[in-house]
C-alpha positions as CSV (number, residue, x, y, z in Angstrom):
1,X,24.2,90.9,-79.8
2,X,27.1,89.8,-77.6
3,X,26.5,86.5,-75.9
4,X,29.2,84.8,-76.1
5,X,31.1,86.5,-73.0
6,X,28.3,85.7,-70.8
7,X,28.5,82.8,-68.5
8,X,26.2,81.3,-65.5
9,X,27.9,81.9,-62.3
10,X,25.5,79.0,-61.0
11,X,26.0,75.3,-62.6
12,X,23.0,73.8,-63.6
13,X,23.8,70.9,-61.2
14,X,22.8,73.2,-58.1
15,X,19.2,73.4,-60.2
16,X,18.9,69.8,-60.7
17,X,20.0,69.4,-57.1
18,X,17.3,72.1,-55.8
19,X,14.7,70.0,-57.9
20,X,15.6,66.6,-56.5
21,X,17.1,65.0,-59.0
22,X,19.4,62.3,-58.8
23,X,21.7,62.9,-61.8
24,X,22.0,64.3,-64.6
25,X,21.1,61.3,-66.8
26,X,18.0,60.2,-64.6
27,X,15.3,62.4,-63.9
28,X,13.4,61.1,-61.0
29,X,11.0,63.0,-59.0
30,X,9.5,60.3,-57.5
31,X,10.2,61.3,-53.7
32,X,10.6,64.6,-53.9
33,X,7.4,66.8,-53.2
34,X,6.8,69.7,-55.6
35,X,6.9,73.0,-53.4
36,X,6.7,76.7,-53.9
37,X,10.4,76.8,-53.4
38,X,10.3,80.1,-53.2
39,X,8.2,83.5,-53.5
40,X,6.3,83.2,-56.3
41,X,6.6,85.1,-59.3
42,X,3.9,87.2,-59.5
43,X,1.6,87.9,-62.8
44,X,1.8,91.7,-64.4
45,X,-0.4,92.0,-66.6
46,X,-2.4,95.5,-67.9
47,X,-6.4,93.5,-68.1
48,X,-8.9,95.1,-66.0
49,X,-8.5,93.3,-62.5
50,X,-11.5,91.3,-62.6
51,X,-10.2,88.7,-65.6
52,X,-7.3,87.6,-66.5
53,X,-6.4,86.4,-70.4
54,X,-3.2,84.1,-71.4
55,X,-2.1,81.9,-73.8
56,X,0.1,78.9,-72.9
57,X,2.6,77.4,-75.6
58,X,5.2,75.2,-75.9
59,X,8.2,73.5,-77.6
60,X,9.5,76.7,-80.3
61,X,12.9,75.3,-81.0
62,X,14.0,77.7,-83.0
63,X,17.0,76.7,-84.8
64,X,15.3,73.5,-85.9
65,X,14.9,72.7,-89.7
66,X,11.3,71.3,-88.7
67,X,9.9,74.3,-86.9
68,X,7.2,76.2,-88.3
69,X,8.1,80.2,-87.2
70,X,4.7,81.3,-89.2
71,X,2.8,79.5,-87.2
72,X,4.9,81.1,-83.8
73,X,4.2,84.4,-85.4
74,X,0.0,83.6,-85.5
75,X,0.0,83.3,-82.1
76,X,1.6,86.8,-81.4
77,X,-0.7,87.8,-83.7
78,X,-3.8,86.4,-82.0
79,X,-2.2,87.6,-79.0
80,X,-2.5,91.4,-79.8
81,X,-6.0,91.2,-81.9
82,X,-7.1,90.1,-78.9
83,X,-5.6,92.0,-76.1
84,X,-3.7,89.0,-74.3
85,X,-0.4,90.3,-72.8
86,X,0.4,87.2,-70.9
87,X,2.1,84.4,-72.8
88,X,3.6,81.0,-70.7
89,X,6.2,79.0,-72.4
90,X,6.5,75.9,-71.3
91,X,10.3,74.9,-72.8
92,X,12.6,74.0,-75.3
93,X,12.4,77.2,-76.5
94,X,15.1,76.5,-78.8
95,X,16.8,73.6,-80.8
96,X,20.0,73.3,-78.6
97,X,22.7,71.4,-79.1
98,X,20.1,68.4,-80.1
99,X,20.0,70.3,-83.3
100,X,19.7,69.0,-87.1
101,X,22.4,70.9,-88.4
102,X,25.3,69.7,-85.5
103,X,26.3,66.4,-87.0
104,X,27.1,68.1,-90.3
105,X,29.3,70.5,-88.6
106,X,31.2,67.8,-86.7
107,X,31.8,65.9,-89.6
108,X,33.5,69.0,-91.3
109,X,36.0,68.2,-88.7
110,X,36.8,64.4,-88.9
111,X,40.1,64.7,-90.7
112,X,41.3,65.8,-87.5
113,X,43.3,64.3,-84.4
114,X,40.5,62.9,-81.8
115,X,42.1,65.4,-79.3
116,X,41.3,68.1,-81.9
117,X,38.3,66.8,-83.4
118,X,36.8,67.2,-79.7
119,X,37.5,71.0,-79.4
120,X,36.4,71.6,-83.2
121,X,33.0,69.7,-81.9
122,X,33.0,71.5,-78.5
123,X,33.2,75.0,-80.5
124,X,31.1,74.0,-83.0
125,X,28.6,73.0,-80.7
126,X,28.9,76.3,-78.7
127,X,29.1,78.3,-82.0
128,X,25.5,76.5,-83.3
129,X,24.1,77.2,-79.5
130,X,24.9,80.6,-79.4
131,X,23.9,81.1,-82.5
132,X,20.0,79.9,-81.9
133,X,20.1,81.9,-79.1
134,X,20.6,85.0,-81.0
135,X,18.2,83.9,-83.4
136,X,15.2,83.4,-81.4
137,X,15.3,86.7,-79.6
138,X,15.3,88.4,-83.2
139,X,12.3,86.1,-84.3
140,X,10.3,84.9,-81.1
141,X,7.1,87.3,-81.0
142,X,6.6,90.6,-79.0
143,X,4.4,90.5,-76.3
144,X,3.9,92.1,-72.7
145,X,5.3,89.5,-71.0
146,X,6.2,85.6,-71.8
147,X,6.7,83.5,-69.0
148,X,8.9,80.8,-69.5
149,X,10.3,77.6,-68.0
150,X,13.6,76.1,-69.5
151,X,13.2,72.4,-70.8
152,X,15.9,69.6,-72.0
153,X,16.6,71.2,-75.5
154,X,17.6,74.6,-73.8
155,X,20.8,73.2,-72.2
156,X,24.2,72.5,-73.1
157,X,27.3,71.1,-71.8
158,X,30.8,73.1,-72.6
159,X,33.9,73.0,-70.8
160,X,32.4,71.4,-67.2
161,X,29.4,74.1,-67.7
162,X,25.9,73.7,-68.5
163,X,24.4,77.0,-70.7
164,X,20.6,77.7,-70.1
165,X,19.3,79.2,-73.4
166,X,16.9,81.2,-71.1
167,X,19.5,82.8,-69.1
168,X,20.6,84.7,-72.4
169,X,17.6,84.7,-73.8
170,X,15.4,86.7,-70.6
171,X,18.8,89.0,-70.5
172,X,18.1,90.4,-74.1
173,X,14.5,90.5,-74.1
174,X,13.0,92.4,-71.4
175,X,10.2,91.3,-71.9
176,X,10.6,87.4,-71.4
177,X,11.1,86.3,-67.7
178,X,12.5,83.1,-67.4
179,X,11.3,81.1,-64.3
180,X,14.0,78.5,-63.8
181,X,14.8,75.2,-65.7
182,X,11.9,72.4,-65.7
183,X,9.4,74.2,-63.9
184,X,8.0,77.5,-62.8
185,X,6.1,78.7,-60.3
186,X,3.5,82.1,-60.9
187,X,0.6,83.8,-59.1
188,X,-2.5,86.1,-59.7
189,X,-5.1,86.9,-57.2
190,X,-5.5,83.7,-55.7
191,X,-4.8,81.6,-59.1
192,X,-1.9,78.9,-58.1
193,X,-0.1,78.1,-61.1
194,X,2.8,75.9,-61.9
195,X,4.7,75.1,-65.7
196,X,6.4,72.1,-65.7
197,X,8.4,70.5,-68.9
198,X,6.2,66.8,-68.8
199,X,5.4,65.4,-65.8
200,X,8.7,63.3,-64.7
201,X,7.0,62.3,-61.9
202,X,5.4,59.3,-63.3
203,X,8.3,58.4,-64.6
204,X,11.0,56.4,-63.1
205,X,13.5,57.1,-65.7
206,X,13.5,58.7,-68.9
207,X,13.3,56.0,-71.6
208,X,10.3,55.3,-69.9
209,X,6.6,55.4,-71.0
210,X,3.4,56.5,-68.8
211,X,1.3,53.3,-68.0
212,X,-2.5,53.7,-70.0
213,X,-4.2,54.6,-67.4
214,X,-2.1,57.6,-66.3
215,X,-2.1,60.9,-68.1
216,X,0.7,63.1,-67.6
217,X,0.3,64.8,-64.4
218,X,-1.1,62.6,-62.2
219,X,2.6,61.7,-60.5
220,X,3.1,65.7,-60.4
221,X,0.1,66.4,-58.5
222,X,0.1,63.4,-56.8
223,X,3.1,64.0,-55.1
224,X,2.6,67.5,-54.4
225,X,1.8,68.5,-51.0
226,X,0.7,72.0,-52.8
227,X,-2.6,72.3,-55.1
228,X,-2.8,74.4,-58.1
229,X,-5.4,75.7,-59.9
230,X,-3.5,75.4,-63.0
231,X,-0.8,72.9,-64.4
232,X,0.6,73.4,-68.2
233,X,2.5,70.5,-69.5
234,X,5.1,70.9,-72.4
235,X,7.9,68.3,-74.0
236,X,5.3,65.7,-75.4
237,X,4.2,68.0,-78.6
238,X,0.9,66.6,-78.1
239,X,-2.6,68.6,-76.5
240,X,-4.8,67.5,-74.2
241,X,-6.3,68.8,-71.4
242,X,-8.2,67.8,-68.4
243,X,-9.3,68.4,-64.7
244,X,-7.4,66.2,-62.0
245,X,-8.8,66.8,-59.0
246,X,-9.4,70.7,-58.4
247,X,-7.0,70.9,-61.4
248,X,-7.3,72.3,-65.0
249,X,-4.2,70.8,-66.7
250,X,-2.9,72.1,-70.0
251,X,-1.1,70.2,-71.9
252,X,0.5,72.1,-74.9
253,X,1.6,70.4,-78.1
254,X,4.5,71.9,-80.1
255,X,6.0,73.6,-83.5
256,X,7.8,71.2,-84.9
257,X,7.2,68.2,-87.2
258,X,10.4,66.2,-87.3
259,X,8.7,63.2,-86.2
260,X,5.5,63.9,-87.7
261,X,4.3,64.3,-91.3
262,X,1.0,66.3,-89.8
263,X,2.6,67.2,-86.7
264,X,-0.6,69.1,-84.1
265,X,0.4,72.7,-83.6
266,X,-1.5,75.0,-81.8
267,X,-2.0,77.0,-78.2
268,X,-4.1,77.4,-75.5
269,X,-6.4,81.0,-74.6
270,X,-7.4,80.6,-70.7
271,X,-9.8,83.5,-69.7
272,X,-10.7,83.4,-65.7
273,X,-13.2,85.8,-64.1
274,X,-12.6,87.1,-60.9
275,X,-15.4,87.4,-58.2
276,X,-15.3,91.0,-56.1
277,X,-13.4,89.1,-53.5
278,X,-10.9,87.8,-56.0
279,X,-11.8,84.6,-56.1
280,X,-11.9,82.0,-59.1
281,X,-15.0,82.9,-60.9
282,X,-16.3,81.4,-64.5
283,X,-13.2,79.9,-66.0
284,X,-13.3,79.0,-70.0
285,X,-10.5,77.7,-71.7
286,X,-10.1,77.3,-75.8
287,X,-7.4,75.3,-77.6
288,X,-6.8,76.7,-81.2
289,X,-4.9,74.3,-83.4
290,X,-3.2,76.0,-86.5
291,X,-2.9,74.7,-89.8
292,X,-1.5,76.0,-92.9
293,X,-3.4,75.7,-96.8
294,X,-2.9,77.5,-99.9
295,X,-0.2,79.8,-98.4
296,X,-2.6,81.0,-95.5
297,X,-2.6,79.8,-91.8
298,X,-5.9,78.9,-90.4
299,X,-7.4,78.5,-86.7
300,X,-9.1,75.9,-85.6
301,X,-11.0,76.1,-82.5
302,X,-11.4,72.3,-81.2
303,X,-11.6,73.0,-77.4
304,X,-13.9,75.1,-75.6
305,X,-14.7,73.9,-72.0
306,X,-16.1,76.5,-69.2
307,X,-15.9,75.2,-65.6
């Protein structure tokens, strides 16, 4: 696969412009209201038109020492025992440039003059990038269609560029749309739904922590002058879920357990029923957590809450 040639003809600084961010180093949302910003991408999928089935993950980074790919694999899986062709990805679909492996390659290179040391780090950064790229459209599960959002890991600086993972990524698998970096905005029937990499809303910078009584979304909804029937949450590798107002929100854990010695893995299955006017029916949604024992992965079902 030849990625290295490709290059973004748009800077990621127009996106974090378009999303109201300040700069690159503070995310701030506070003011800005969340906004179908522009048609929305619509839902294909092949279920008979009066229910729709997806499963929402999160946080892959593939290229990371810590991920667990067998558990990635379950969920395709699952997936295709149980007729699901819609999968949402809520980011970091890959290690990045945050990866374990970086600082070893850098300090291969610290003999060298600091002019010199930089390019061997810029090339070995880019090399490493690339390479993760490659690797996770080889490994990351087939389905119908994966929906995906672009999240913090998925970016790189090199040479006055940022590189979206996703850009490559959605141009060698056909059958991965990527949706734009930090959120994402789809639509079926009626069903309003926006992905979003954490809420940053809540947040007014990013070494910051959510005060106890706020759950992550709040801010985003808050400050949206736009209701969705659905919001799934990534970045915080934790699950939860909960209704905010006329909102189900998803929050996905992820596949990783670099900070965790029993790190949560696992995904959500959303079924909604359609009425004959296309309308939100009877909506049930299931969160499987997935463990591994004696060489065998098993599935937990610990959520199962029908509106």
């Amino acid at each position: 696969m030849d990625v290295g040639g490709i290059m973004i003809k748009k800077s990621i600084n127009d996106e974090w412009k378009s999303l109201g961010v300040i700069n690159k180093d503070v995310i701030n949302y506070r003011n800005f209201n969340i906004l179908p910003r522009s048609t929305p991408t619509l839902i294909y999928s092949k279920q008979p038109p009066d229910k729709l089935e997806f499963a929402v993950i999160s946080d892959t980074h593939y290229g990371s020492n810590y991920t667990d790919e067998d558990l990635i694999e379950q969920i395709g899986e699952y997936c295709y025992r149980n007729n699901i062709d819609v999968i949402m990805h809520l980011g970091d679909f890959i290690e990045g440039d945050l990866g374990t492996k970086i600082d070893i390659l850098f300090r291969r290179g610290k003999r060298l003059s600091p002019k010199r040391l930089e390019n061997f780090k810029n090339k070995m950064k880019l090399d490493y990038y690339l390479e993760q790229v490659e690797y996770a459209c080889s490994h990351y599960p087939a389905c119908k269609n994966t929906y995906a959002i672009s999240g913090n890991h998925d970016i790189i600086y090199n040479k006055g560029n940022y590189l979206n993972a996703l850009t490559y990524i959605s141009k060698e698998r056909k059958d991965i749309i990527h949706l734009g970096y930090g959120f994402g905005y789809l639509k079926y029937n009626d069903v309003n739904i926006l992905l979003a990499h954490g809420d940053f809303a809540s947040l007014p910078n990013k070494y910051s922590k959510l005060k106890v009584e706020e759950k992550p979304g709040y801010s985003l909804l808050d400050n949206s002058s736009f209701t969705y029937d659905f919001l799934c949450l990534g970045h915080v590798h934790e699950h939860d879920y909960y209704q905010y107002h006329n909102t189900h929100v998803l929050q996905a854990p992820g596949f990783t357990n670099k900070n965790y010695t029993d790190a949560e893995m696992g995904f959500f299955h959303v079924t909604i029923n359609f009425t004959s006017e296309n309308k939100i029916g009877f909506v049930q949604i299931d969160y499987h957590e997935l463990k591994k024992a004696n060489n065998k992965i098993y599935i937990h079902q610990k959520i199962t809450t029908p509106k």
